[in-house]
C-alpha positions as CSV (number, residue, x, y, z in Angstrom):
1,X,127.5,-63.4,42.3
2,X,128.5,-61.2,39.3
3,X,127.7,-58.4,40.7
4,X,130.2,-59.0,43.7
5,X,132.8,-61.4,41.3
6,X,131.8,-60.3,38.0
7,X,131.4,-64.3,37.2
8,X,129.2,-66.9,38.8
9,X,131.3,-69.8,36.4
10,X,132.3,-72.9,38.5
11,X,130.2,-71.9,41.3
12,X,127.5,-73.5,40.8
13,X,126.9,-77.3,39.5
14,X,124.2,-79.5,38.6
15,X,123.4,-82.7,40.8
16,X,121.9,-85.6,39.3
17,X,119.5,-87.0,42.0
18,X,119.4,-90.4,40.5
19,X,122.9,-90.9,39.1
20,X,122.0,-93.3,37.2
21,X,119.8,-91.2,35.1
22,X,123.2,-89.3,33.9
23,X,123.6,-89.0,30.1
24,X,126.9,-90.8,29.2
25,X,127.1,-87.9,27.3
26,X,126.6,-85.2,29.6
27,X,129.3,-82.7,29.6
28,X,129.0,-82.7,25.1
29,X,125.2,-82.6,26.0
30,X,124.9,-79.4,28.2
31,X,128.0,-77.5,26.0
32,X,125.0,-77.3,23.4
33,X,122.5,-74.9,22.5
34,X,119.4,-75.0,24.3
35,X,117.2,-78.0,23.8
36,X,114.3,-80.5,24.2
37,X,116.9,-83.0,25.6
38,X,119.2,-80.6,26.9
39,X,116.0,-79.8,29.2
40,X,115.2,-83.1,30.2
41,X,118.6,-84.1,31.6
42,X,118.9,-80.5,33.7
43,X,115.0,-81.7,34.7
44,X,116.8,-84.9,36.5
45,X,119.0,-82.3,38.5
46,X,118.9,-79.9,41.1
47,X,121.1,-76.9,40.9
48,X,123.9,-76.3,44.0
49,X,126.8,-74.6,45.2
50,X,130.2,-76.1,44.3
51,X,130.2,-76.6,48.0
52,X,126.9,-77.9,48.7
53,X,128.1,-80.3,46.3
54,X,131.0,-81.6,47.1
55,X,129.3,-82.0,50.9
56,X,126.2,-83.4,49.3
57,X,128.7,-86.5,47.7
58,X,131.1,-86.6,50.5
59,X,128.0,-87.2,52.7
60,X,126.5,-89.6,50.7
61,X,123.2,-89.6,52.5
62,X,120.2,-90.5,50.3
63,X,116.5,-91.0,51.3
64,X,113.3,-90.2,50.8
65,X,110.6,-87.5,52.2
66,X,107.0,-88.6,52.5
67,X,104.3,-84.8,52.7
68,X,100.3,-85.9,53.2
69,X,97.9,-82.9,53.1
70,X,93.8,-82.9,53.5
71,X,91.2,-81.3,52.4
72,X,88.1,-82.1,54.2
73,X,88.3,-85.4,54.9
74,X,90.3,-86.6,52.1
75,X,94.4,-86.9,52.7
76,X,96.5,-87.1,49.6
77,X,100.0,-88.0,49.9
78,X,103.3,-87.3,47.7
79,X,106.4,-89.2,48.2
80,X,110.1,-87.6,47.4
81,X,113.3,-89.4,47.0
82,X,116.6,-87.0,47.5
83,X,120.0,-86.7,48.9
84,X,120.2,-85.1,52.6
85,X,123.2,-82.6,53.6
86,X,123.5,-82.9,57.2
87,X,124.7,-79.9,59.5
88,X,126.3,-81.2,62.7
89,X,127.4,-77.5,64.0
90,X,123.5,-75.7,63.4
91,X,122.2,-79.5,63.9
92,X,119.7,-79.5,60.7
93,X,118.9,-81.8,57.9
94,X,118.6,-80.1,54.6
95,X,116.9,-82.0,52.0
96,X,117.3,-82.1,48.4
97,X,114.9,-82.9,45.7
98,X,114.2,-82.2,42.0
99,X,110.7,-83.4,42.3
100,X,107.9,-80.7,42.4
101,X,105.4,-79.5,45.1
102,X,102.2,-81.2,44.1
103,X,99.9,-80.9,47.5
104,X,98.0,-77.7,46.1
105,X,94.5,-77.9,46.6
106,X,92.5,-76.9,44.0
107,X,88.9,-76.4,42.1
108,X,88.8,-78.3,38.6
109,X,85.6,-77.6,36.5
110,X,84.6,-79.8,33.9
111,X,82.1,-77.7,31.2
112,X,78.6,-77.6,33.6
113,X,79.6,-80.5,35.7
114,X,79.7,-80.1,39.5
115,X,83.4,-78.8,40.2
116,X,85.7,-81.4,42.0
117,X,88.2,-80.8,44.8
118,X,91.4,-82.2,44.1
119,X,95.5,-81.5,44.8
120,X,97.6,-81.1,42.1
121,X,98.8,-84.4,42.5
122,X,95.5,-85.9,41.5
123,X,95.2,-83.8,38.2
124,X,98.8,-85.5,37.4
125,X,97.8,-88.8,38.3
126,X,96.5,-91.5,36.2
127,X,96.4,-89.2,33.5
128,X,93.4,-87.0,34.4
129,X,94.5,-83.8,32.9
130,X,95.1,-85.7,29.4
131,X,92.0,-88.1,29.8
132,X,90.3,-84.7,30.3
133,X,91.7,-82.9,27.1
134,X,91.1,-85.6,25.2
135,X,86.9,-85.1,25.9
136,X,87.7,-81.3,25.6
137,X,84.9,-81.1,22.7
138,X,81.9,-82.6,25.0
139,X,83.0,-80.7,28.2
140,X,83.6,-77.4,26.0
141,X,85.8,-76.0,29.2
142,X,88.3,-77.1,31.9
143,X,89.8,-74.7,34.6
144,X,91.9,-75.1,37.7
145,X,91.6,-72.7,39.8
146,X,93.6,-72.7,43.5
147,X,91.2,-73.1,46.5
148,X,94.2,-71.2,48.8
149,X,93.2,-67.9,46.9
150,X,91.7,-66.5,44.2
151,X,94.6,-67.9,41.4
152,X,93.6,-69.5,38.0
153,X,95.7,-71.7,37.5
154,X,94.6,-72.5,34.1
155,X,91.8,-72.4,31.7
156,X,91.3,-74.2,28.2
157,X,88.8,-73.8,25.9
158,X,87.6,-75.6,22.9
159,X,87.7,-73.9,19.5
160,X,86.8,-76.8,16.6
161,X,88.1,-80.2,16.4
162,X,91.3,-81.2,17.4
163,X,91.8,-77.2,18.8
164,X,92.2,-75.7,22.5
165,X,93.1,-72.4,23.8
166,X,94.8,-72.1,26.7
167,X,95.4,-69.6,29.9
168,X,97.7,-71.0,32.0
169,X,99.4,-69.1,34.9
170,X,103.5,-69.3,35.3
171,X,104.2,-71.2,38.4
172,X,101.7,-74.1,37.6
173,X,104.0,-76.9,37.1
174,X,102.4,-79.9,35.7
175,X,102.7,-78.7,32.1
176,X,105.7,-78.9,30.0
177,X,105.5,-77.1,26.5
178,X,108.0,-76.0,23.7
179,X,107.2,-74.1,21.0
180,X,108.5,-71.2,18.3
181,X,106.7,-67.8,18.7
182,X,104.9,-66.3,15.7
183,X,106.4,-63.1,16.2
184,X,110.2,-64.2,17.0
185,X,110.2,-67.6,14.6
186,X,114.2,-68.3,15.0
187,X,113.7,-68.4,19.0
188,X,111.9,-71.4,20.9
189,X,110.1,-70.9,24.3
190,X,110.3,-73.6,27.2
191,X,107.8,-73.9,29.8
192,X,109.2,-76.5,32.5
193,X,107.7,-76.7,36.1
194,X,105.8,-73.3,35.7
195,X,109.0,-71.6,34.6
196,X,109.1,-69.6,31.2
197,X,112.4,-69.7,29.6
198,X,113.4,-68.9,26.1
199,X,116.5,-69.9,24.1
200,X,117.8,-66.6,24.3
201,X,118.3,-66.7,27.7
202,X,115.2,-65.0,29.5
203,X,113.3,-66.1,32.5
204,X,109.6,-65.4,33.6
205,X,108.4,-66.8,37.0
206,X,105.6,-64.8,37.1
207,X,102.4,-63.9,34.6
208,X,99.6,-65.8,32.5
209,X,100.7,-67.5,29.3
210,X,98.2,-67.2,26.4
211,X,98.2,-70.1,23.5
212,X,96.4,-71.6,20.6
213,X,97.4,-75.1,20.0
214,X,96.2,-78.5,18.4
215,X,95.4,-81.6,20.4
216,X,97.3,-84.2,19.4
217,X,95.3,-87.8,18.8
218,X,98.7,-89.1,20.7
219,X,97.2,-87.7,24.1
């Protein structure tokens, strides 16, 4: 777009897929610097074309989208709810969604314990990844690694009480994170849905993300 208009303003727009989610004061809200709640409300959206969005409205075709996958003989399931933008000419459905992929199958290992098999959507489910961290001192280790290929999705390790450190791949999205680097104090860093993005505008998609952090009680 700016290579071809030199501008990609107005051409793109943000739609809320549950309207009702819409800060009452959302055009103040996204006119500010980059922020924790600035995140959250473009986290309800999903990002289309001015006319992909006006069809989308005009439309006004909601519903929702249910995926199952298995893994031996266990099915997990994962339920989305969007808006649909229906193509009577090419005679498709497209479906739109700001909820993420979660049917990954992967390998968690818990310290020496047996690994388990699970899809992403299990790790995020009644809390297991934070019921986990929260006995990171007697399992000493947890890693996720992808059972499709040879990805590690993340590793954390326990340093002392109350300390973790962390090697998470970009892409993994059932982490969100904010934090100021050591290096570059006056800029903060956003991980959302396995995307790296920092205040200053730059956007890594790709790569492992290295950390030392604390474990709050809170978890």
């Amino acid at each position: 777009m700016v290579e071809r208009y030199g501008t990609f303003n107005r051409m793109f727009q943000f739609h809320h897929v549950d309207p009702t989610t819409k800060d009452k004061h959302y055009r103040k809200l996204m006119a500010q610097r980059l922020s924790r709640r600035q995140m959250d409300e473009i986290d309800k959206c999903v990002l289309l074309c001015t006319q992909c969005h006006a069809i989308i409205h005009a439309q006004e075709i909601t519903g929702t989208l249910e995926l199952s996958a298995q893994l031996h003989k266990r099915i997990a399931k994962q339920q989305f709810s969007g808006w649909i933008r229906a193509d009577r000419v090419a005679k498709t459905l497209t479906f739109v969604t700001n909820q993420p992929y979660l049917l990954q199958p992967c390998e968690v290992r818990l310290g020496t314990e047996d690994p388990k098999m699970l899809f992403i959507v299990e790790i995020e489910q009644d809390r297991n990844l934070k019921s986990w961290l929260v006995d990171l001192a007697r399992y000493k280790s947890i890693e996720i690694r992808s059972l499709s290929n040879p990805r590690r999705y993340m590793q954390v390790t326990h340093i002392s009480p109350g300390f973790m450190s962390v090697k998470q791949t970009l892409g993994l999205p059932i982490t969100a994170l904010e934090f100021h680097p050591v290096e570059r104090p006056n800029e903060k860093i956003f991980i959302r849905n396995g995307i790296w993005l920092s205040s200053s505008g730059q956007v890594l998609t790709e790569g492992e993300l290295n950390y030392t952090c604390s474990l709050l009680p809170s978890m």
